[in-house]
C-alpha positions as CSV (number, residue, x, y, z in Angstrom):
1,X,-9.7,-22.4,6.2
2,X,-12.8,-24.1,6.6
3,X,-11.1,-26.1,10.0
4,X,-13.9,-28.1,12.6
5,X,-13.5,-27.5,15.7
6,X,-10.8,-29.9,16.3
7,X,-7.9,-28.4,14.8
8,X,-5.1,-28.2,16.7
9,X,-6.0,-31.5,19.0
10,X,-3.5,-33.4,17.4
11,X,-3.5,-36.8,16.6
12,X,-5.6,-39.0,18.8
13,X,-9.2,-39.8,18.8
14,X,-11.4,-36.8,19.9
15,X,-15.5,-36.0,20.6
16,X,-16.8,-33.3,18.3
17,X,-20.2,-32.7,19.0
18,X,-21.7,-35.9,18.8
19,X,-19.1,-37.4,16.6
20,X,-16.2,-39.5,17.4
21,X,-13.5,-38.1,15.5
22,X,-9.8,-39.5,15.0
23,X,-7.0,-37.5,14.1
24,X,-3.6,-38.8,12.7
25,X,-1.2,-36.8,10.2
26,X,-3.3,-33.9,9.9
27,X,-6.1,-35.8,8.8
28,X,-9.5,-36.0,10.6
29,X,-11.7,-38.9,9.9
30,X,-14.8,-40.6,11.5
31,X,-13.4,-42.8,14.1
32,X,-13.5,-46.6,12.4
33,X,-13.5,-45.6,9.4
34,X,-12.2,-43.7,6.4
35,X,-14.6,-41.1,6.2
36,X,-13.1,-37.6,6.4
37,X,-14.7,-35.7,8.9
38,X,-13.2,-32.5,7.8
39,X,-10.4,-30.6,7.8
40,X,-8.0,-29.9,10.6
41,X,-5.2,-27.6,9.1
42,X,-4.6,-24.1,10.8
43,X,-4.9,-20.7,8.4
44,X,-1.0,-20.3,9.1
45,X,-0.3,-24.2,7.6
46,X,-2.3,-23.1,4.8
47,X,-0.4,-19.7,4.1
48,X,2.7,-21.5,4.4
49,X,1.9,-24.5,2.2
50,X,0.4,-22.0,-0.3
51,X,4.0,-20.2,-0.3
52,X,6.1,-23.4,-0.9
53,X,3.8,-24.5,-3.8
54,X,4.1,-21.0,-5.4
55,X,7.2,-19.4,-4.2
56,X,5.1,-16.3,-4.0
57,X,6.0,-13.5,-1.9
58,X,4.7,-13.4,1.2
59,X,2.2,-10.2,0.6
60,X,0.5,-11.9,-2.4
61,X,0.6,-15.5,-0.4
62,X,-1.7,-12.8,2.6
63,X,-3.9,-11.2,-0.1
64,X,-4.6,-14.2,-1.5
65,X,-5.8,-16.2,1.9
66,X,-7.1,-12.6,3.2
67,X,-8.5,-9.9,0.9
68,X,-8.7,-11.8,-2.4
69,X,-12.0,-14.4,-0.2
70,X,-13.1,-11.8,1.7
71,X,-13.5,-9.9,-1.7
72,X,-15.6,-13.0,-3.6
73,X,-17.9,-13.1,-0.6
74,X,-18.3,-8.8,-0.9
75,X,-16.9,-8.6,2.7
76,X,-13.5,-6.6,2.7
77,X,-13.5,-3.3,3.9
78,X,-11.3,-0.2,3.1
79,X,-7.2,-1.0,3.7
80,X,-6.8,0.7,7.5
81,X,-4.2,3.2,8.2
82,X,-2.4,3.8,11.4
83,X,-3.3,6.6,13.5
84,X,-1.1,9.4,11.8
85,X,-2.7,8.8,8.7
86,X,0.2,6.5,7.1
87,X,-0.2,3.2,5.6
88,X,-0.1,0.4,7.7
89,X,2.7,-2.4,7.2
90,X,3.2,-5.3,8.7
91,X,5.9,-7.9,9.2
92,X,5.6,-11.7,8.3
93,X,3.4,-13.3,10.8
94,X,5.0,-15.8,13.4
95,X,5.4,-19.5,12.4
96,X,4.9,-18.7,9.0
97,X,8.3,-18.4,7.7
């Protein structure tokens, strides 16, 4: 998510910096006007959006937000193991389902 800094304010009207930002309905825009000043929604809101629009499974909905970037900008890193050498798993993430 590329999220400003005042995600997760909720609606209102809100300083960011030096702008004047206001927030209704998930949608940030220059206060007075109709400008979008950028976008509010949370990595978790965009996981599960992106899993009622493709019915994915879960695991490709988190490679997709996680690895599949991460690998366009040559930034992922070898998949980590747990301590005794087996492959780590992990269980949907809270709020997301």
């Amino acid at each position: 998510t590329d999220a400003m800094a005042a995600m997760g304010l909720g609606d209102g009207d809100h300083h960011v910096g030096s702008m004047r930002v206001c927030i209704k309905d998930g949608r940030a825009t220059l206060a007075g006007t109709d400008t979008l000043a950028g976008s509010v929604v949370s990595m978790d809101s965009c996981v599960k959006r992106f899993l009622q629009f493709t019915g994915c499974e879960i695991g490709k909905a988190l490679l997709c937000t996680t690895l599949h970037p991460a690998m366009v900008l040559n930034r992922h890193v070898a998949r980590q193991k747990r301590g005794d050498g087996g492959r780590a798993e992990m269980d949907a993430p809270i709020g997301i389902l």
